[in-house]
TORMARSE-570187 format. One line per 10 residues: number of its first residue (from 1); for each residue y, z, x of N, C-alpha, C. Coordinates in steps of 0.02 Angstrom, whole numbers. Layout:
residues N
NUM	Y:Z:X:Y:Z:X:Y:Z:X  ...
This chain:
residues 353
1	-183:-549:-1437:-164:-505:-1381:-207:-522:-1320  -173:-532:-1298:-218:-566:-1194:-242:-497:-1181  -306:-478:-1172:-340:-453:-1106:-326:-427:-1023  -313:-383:-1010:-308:-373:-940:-392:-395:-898  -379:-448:-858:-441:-457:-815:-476:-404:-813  -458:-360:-782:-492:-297:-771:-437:-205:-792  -481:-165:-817:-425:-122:-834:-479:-46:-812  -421:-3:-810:-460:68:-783:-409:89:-856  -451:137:-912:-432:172:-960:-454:244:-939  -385:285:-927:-391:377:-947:-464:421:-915
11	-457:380:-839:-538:390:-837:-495:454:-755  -559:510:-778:-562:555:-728:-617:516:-667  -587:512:-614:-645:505:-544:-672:566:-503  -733:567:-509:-796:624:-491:-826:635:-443  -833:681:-387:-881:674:-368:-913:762:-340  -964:742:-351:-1010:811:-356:-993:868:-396  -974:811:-470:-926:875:-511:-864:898:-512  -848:886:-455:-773:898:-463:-716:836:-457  -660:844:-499:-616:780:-503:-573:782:-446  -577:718:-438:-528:708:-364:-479:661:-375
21	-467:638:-433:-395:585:-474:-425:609:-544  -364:623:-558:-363:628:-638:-336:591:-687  -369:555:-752:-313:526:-801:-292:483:-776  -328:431:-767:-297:388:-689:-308:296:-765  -254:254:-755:-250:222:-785:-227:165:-738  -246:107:-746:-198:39:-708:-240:-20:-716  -219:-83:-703:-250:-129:-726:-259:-187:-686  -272:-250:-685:-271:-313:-652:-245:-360:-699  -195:-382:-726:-170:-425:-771:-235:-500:-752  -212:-535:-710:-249:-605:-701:-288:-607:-663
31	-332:-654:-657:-412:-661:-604:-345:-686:-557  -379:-660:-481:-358:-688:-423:-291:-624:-401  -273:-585:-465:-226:-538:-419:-259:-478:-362  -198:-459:-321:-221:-424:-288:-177:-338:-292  -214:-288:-285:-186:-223:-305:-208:-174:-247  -156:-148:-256:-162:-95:-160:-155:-32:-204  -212:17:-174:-199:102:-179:-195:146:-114  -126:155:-124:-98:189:-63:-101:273:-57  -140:312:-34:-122:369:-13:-170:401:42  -138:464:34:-152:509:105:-242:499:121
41	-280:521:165:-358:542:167:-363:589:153  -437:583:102:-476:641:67:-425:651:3  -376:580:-31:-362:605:-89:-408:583:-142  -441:526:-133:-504:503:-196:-503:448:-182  -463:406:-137:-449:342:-153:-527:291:-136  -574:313:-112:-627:286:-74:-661:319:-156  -652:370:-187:-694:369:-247:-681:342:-297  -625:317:-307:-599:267:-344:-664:206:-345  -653:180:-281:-686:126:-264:-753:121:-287  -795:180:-272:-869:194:-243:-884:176:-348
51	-844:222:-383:-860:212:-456:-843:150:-494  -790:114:-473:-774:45:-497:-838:4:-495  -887:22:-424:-927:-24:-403:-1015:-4:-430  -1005:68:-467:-1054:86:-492:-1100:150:-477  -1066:164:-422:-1114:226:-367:-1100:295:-412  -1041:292:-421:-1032:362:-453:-997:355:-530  -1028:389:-563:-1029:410:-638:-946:422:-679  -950:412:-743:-874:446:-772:-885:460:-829  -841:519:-848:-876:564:-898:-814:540:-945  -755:521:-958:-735:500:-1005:-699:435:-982
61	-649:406:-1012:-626:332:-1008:-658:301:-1005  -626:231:-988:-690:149:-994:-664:117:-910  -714:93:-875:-668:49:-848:-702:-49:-882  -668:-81:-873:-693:-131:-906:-658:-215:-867  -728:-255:-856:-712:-316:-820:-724:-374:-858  -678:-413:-865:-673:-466:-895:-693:-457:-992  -669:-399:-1018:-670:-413:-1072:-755:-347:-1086  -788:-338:-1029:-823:-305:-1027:-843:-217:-1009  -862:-189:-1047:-865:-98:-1030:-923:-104:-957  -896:-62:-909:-936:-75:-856:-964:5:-847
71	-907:33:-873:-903:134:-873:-890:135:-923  -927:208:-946:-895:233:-982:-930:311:-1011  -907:333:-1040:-947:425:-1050:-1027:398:-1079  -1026:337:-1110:-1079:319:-1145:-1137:267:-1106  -1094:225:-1073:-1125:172:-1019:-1116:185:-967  -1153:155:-893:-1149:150:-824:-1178:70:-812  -1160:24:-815:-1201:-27:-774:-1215:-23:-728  -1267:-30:-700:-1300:-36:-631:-1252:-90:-585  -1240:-46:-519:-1210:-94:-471:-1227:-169:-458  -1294:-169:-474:-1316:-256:-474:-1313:-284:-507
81	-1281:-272:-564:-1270:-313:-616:-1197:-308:-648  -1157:-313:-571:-1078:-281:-618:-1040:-356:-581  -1071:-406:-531:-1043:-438:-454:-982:-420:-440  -973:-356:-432:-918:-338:-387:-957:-319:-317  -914:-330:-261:-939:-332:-198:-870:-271:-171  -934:-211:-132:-869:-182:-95:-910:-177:-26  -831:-170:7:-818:-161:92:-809:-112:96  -851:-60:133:-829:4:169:-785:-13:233  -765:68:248:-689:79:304:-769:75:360  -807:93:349:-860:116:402:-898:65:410
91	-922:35:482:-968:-11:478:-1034:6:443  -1023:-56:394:-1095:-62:357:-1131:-118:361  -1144:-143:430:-1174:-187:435:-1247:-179:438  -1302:-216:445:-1384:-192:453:-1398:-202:551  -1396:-167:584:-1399:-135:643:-1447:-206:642  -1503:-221:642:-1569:-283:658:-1556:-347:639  -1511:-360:608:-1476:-433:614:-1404:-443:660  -1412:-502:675:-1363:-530:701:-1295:-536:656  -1223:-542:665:-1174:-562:649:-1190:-600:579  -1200:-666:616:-1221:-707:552:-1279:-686:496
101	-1327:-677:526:-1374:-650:483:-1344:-610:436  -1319:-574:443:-1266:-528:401:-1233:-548:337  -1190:-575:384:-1155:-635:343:-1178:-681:272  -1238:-696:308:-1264:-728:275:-1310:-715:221  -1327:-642:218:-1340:-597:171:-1319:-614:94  -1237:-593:122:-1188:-630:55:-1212:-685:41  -1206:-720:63:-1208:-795:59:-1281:-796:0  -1356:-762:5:-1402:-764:-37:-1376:-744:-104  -1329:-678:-111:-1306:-672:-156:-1256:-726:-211  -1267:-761:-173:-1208:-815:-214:-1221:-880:-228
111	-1319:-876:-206:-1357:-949:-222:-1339:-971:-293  -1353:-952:-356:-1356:-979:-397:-1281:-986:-453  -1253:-964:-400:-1178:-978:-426:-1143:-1060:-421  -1129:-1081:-472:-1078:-1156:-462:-989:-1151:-422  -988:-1206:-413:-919:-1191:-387:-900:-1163:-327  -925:-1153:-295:-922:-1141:-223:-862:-1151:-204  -817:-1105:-172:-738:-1132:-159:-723:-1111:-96  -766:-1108:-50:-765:-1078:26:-827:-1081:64  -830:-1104:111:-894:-1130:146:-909:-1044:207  -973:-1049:258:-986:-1005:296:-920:-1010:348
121	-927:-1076:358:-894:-1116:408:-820:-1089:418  -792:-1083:346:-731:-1066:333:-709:-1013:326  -720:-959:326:-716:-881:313:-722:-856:392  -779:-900:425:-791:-863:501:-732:-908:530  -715:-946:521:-631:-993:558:-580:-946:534  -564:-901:464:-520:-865:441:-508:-816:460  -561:-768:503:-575:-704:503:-558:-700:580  -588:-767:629:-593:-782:692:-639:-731:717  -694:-755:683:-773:-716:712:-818:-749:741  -820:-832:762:-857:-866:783:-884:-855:839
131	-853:-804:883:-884:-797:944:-936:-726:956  -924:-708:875:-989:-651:885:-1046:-652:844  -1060:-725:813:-1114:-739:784:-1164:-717:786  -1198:-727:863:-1264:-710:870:-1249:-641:901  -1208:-617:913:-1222:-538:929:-1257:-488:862  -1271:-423:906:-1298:-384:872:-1231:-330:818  -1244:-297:791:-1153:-242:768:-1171:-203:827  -1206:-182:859:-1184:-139:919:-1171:-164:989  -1156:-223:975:-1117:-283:1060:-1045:-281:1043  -1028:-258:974:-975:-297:958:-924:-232:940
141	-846:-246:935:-800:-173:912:-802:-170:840  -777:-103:850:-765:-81:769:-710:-131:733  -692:-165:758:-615:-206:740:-673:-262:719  -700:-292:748:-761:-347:741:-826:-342:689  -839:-271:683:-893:-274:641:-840:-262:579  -774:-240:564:-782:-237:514:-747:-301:462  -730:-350:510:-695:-415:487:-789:-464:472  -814:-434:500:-886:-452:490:-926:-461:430  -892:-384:404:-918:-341:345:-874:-377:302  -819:-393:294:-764:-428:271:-777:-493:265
151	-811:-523:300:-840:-607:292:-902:-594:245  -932:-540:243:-1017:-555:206:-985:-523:136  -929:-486:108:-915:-490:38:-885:-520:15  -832:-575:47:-801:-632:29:-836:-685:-10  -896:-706:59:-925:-747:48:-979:-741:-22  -993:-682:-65:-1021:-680:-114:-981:-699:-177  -904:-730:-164:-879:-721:-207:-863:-686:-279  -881:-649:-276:-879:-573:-347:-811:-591:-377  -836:-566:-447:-778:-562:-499:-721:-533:-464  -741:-463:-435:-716:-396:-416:-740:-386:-330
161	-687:-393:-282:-692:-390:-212:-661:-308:-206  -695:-256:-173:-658:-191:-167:-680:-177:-85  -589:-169:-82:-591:-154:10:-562:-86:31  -602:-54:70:-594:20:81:-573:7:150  -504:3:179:-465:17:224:-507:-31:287  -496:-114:230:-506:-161:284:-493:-183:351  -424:-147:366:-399:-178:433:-394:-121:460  -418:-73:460:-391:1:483:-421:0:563  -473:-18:582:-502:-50:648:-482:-93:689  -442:-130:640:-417:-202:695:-362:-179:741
171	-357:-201:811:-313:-177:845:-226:-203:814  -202:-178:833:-104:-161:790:-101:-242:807  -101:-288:867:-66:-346:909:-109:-396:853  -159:-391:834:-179:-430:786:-194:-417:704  -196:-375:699:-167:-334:610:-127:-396:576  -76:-417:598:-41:-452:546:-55:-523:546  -81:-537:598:-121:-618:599:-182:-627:522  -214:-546:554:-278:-553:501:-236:-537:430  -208:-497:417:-182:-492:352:-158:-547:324  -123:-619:349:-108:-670:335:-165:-714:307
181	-210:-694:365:-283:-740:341:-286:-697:275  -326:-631:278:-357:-627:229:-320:-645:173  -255:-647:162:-199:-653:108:-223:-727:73  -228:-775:153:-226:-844:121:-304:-871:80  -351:-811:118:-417:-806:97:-422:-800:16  -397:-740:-6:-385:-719:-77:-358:-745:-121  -320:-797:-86:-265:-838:-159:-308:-890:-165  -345:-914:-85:-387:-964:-120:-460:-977:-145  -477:-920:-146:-532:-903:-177:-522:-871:-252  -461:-859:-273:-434:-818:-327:-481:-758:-337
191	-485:-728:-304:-535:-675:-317:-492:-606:-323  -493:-579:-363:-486:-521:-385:-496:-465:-359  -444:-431:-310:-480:-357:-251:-421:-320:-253  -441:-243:-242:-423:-203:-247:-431:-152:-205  -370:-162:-144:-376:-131:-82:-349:-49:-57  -401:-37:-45:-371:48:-22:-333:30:45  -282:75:76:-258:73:126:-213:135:123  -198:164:179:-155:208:205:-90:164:234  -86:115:242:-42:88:290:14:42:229  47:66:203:133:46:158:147:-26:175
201	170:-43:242:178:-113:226:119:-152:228  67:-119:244:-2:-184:234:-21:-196:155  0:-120:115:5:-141:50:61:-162:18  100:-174:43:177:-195:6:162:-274:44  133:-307:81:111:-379:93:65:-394:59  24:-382:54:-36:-394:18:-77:-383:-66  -25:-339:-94:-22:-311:-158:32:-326:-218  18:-362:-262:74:-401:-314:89:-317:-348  38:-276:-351:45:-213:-365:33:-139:-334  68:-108:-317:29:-57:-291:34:16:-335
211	-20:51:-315:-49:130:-348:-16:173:-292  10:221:-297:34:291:-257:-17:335:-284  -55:375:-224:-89:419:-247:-96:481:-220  -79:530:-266:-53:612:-229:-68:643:-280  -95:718:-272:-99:788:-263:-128:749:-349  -192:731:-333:-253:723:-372:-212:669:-450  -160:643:-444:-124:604:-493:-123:517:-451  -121:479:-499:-91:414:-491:-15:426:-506  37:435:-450:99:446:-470:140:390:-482  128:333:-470:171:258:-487:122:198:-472
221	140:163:-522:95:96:-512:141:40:-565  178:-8:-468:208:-54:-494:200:-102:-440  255:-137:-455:283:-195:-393:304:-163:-306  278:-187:-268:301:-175:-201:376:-141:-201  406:-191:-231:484:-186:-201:508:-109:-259  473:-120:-310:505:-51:-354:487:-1:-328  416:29:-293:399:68:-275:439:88:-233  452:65:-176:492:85:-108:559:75:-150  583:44:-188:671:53:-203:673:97:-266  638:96:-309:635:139:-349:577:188:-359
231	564:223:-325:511:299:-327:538:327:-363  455:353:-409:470:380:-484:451:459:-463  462:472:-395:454:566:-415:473:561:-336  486:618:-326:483:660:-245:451:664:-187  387:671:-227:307:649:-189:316:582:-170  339:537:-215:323:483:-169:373:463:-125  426:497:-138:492:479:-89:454:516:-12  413:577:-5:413:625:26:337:572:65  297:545:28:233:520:64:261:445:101  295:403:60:341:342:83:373:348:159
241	397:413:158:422:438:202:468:386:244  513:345:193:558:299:225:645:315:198  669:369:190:723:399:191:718:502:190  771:507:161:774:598:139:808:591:88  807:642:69:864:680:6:922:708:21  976:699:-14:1036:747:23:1046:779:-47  1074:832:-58:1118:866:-107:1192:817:-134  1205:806:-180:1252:791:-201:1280:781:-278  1332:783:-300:1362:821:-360:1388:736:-392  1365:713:-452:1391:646:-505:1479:654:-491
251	1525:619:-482:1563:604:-515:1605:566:-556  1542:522:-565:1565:455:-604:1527:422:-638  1524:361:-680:1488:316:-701:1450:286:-649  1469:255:-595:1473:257:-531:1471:281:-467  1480:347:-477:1494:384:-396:1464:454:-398  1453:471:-336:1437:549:-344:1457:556:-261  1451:614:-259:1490:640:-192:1459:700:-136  1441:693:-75:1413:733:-57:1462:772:28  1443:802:47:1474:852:67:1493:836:159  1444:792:148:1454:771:236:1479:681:230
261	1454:656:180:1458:558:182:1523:551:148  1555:621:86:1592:607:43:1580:563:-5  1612:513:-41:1624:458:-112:1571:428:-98  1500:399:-112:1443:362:-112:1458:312:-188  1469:250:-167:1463:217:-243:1390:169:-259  1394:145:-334:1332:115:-335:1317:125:-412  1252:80:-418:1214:88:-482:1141:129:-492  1171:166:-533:1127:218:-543:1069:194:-567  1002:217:-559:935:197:-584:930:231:-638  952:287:-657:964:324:-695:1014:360:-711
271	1027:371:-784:1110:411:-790:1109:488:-793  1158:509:-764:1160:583:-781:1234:610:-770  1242:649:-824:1293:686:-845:1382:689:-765  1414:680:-787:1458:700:-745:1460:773:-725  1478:781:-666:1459:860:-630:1397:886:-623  1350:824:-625:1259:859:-625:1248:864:-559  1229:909:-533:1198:924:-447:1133:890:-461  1106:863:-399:1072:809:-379:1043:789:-332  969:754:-315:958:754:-246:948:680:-252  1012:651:-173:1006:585:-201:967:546:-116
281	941:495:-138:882:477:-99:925:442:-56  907:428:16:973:381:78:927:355:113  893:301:121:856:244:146:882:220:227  868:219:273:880:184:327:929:135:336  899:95:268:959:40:254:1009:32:234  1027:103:182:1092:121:144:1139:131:169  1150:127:232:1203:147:258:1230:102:329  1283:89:357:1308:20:385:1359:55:455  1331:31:510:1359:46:566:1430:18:558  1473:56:594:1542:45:606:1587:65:662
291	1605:56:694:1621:108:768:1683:126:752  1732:76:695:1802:90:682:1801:150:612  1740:167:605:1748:212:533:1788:282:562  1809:301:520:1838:388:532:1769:421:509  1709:416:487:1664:442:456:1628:441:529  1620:499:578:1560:473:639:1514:549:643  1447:536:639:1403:576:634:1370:586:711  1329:631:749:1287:657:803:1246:602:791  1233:554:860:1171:553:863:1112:587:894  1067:620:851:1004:645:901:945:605:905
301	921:561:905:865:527:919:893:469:901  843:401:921:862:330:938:799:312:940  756:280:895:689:232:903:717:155:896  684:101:951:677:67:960:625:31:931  633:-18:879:569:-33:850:572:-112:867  585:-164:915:598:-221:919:651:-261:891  653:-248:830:692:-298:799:751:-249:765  738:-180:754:796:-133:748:799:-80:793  850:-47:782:864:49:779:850:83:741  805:131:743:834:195:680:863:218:719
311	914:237:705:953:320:741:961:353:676  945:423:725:951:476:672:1009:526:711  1043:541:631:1110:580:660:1100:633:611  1162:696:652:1155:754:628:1243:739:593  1232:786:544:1278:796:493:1324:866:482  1370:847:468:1394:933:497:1346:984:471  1315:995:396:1281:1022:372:1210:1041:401  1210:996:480:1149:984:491:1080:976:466  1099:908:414:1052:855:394:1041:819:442  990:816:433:971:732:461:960:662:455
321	998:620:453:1026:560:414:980:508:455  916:478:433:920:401:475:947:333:441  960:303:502:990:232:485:986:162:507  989:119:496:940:90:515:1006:20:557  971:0:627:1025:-56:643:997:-119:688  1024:-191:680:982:-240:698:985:-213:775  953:-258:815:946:-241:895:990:-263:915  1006:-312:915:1082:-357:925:1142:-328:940  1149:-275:867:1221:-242:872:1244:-218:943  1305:-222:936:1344:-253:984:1352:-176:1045
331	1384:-98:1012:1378:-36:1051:1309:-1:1032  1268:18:1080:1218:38:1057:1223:123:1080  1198:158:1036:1227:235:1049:1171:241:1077  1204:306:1134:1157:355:1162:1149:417:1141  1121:455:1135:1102:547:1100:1136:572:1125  1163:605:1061:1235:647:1085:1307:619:1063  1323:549:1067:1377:500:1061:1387:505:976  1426:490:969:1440:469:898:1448:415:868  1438:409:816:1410:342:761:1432:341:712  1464:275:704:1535:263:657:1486:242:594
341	1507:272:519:1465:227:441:1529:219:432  1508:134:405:1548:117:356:1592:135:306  1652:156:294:1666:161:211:1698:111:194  1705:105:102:1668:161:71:1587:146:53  1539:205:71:1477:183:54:1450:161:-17  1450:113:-1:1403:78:-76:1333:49:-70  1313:78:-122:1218:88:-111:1190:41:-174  1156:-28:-175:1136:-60:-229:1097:-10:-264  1054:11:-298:1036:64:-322:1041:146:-282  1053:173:-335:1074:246:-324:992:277:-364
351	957:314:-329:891:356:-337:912:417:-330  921:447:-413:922:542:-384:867:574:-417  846:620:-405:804:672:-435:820:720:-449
């Protein structure tokens, strides 16, 4: 039986006594994957971290790296002897060194290691920090010290890299440049990290797996694409916050029916009884502009996001339906006007609760 690289077993996370994730289980299948824990602030997700890395205690479960107990009700290894390296959201740089000096901190940590698979040279070209070397952390932005902080735990190479809301500083116009780096950073270093973030698509890019984390539970822990297409509860449809729920009644192997869209077809993620009332989930994307439909809903709002529309329309029931359309399309509604869907609607998976 293969080993998970690294695994978290049934372990409550603590702090000052009281649990702030409970029963919390998930794993790292292979060295070099990467795993995103997504939720709100002040749910644990930074205590998650702080105990993986040794700071704080666990009174039952194991967590265990490479085959090794690192936690557990019985053990604690000391943080210096676990080489996992974590990044705080907060600059933690040493105020009396320079940039590099910093930097290069890591770098002592990783003298007597073989194999070297990334130079100084190369991490500060990745990060695009070369021009604040010799500064002090207080010449430089919060966007800067913390890609900083981000170069000096790389460069230690650790079994175990843990990043507490790495890019949360970097300004939006360059966010996805650096997320590319760091991406290409991680595959080629194969290093093993496990990133907190608030921000959904920075973890649905960057995470072969991600954790949902709400109202003190790990509520799903899978693949990017299942999470957002298949959400395993309400909460996460409700924190995702990338469709709504409508009411609607099964009438088929296939179909169920709701009161404003009518006949919705599709494959169910799950089966349930003919005539079961239902709350079925409607995605931005589920649904298909048409100007010739007899089906035309209110529009009240219109975001512009570059490359689409959401418009959101009112429903006779007065729901609120968003939907999602390229920029291109050809009539573009104004608030108030009406907005043709497609029939008949067919939805590749059907999500009810």
């Amino acid at each position: 039986m293969n080993k998970n690289f690294f695994e978290v077993k049934n372990v409550d996370f603590n702090v000052d006594g009281k649990v702030k994730v409970r029963n919390v289980s998930f794993s790292i299948k292979n060295e070099g994957d990467v795993i995103c824990l997504l939720g709100p602030s002040g749910i644990g997700k930074t205590t998650i971290l702080r105990t993986i890395a040794g700071l704080e205690k666990i009174n039952n479960g194991s967590i265990e790296l490479k085959g090794k107990i690192l936690s557990s009700s019985k053990k604690n290894e000391e943080p210096e002897d676990r080489n996992i390296s974590l990044a705080f959201q907060e600059n933690s740089l040493f105020p009396h060194y320079t940039v590099e000096e910093n930097i290069l901190l890591g770098s002592e940590r990783n003298k007597g290691k073989k194999n070297k698979k990334i130079s100084f040279k190369e991490i500060v070209g990745l990060l695009d920090i070369s021009q604040i070397l010799s500064k002090y952390p207080h010449q430089i932005s919060a966007g800067e010290a913390q890609r900083a902080s981000l170069a000096r735990s790389l460069i230690t190479q650790p079994d175990l890299l843990l990043l507490d809301e790495p890019l949360s500083n970097v300004d939006q116009s360059f966010k996805e440049e650096i997320q590319v780096r760091l991406k290409k950073i991680l595959n080629k270093l194969k290093i093993s990290t496990i990133i907190v973030t608030h921000d959904s698509y920075e973890a649905f890019y960057l995470g072969s797996k991600c954790g949902i984390i709400l109202d003190q539970e790990l509520k799903q822990f899978d693949d990017p694409y299942k999470v957002y297409h298949f959400p395993n509860s309400v909460e996460v449809v409700n924190f995702l916050n990338r469709g709504i729920l409508i009411p609607a009644k099964v009438t088929g192997e296939n179909s169920l029916e709701n009161e404003d869209l009518g006949t919705i077809k599709g494959n169910f993620i799950k089966n349930y009884p003919r005539g079961s009332n239902v709350k079925l989930l409607i995605q931005p994307e589920d649904l298909e502009h048409d100007d010739k439909s007899n089906l035309k809903l209110e529009v009240v709002d219109r975001k512009f996001r570059g490359t689409n529309f959401i418009y959101t329309l009112k429903a006779p029931s007065n729901t609120l339906i968003p939907v999602f359309v390229h920029s291109h399309h050809i009539h573009q509604h104004e608030v108030d006007e009406k907005f043709g869907i497609k029939r008949p609607i067919h939805i590749d998976h059907i999500v009810c609760f």
